[in-house]
N, C-alpha and C positions, 0 to 999 in steps of 0.2 A: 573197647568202646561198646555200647548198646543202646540199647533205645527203652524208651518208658512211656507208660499213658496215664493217665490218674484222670478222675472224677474227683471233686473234694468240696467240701461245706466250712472251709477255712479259707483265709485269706493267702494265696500264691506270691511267692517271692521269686522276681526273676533272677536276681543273682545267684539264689541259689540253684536254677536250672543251669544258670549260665556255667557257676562251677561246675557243675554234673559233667559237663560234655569236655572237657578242659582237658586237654592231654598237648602233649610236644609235637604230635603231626598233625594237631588241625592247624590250618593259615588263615581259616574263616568259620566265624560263627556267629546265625543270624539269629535274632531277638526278635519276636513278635510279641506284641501287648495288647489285646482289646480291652478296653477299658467304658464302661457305664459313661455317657454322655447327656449333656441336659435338654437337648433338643434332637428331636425326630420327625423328619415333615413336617414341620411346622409349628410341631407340636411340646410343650415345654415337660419333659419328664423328669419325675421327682427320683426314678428309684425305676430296677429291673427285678422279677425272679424269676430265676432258671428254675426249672425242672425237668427230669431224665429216669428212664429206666435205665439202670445205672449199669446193668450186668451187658445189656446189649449197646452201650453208650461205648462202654468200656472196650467191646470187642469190635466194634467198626471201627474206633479210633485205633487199636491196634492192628485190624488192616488198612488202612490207610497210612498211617507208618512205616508199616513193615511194606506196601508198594512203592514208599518215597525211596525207602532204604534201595530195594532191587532197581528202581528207575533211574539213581540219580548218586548210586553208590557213598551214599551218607554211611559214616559210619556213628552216627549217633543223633537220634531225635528224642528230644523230651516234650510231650505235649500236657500241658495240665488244662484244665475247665472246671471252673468253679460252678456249683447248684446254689440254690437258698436266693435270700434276700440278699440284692448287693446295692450299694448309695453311688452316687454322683462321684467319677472318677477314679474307683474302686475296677480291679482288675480282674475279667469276667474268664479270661484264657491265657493261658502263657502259652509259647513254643519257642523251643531252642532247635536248629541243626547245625550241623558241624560237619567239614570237610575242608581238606586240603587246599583245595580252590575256592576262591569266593561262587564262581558261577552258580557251581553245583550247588553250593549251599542256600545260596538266594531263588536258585529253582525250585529246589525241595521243598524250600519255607513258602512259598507260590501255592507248590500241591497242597502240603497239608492243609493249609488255611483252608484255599478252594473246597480243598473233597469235607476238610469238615462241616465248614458251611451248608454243602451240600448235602449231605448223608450221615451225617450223626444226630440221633432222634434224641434232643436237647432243644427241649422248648423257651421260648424267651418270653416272658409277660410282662409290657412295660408300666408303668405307674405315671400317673398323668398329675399336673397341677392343678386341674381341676376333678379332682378326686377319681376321678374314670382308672379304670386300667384294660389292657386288651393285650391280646395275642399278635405278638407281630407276624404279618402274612398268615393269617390264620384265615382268613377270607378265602386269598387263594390257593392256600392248600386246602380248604374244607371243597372249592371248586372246582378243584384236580380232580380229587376224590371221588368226586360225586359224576364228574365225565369220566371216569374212567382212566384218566388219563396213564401213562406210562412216564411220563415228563417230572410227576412229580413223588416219587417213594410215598407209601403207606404212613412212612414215621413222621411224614412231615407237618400231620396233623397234630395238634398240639391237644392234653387229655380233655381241656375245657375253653369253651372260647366266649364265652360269657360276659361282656364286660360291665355286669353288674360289682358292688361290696360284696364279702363275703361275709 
């Protein structure tokens, strides 16, 4: 068994993560899908685009893996996140774990979401029906920032928060 991270600019297939992890001694294995949504606060969106520096994207999402793995004795997580332009219902992250037990594997799939949420410097800029687009929490991370805060990492500013056309 193993584990994997990917960053990608192509559309993610969960079946095929799901095979990845598929062996005779798993008894559980959990599926996560975040998927592009049409409504945000109130707000009716057309469309998202991620962007990430992709070498340090890549490497916090494989320690956050590789802690689920030691925490929660997974013996296989597959995490993908998609960048680029992505439409209405279109799959923005996959995550597959696997484990003997269901618990553990429903725990692990808990952390990873969590910590990536968290700490993987992967910007989301949503696209509005009325032509607008903005940085989600981009307000309160530019407000972190600027206190100093500790509460919220450096990468959680996103590179432009302008919610002008380009």
């Amino acid at each position: 068994m193993s584990t994997r991270v990917a960053i990608v600019d192509a559309a993610i297939d969960p079946a095929a993560l799901l095979a990845e992890v598929a062996a005779t001694g798993i008894g559980a294995t959990t599926l996560f899908v975040g998927t592009v949504r049409d409504v945000n606060e109130g707000r009716v969106v057309t469309g998202i685009e991620y962007s990430a520096y992709v070498p340090m994207a890549q490497a916090e999402l494989q320690r956050i893996v590789s802690e689920a793995v030691a925490l929660f004795a997974s013996p296989a997580i597959v995490v993908v996140h998609r960048i680029g332009a992505l439409g209405l219902g279109e799959a923005s992250v996959a995550a597959v774990t696997a484990h003997a037990h269901r618990g553990s594997a429903l725990d692990a799939m808990r952390y990873v979401v969590e910590q990536l949420k968290a700490r993987v410097p992967i910007w989301k800029r949503e696209l509005y029906a009325d032509g607008t687009r903005e940085w989600v929490n981009a307000a309160s991370a530019l407000a972190a920032a600027a206190r100093g805060s500790t509460d919220a990492p450096s990468h959680t500013v996103p590179p432009h928060t302008s919610t002008a056309h380009a």
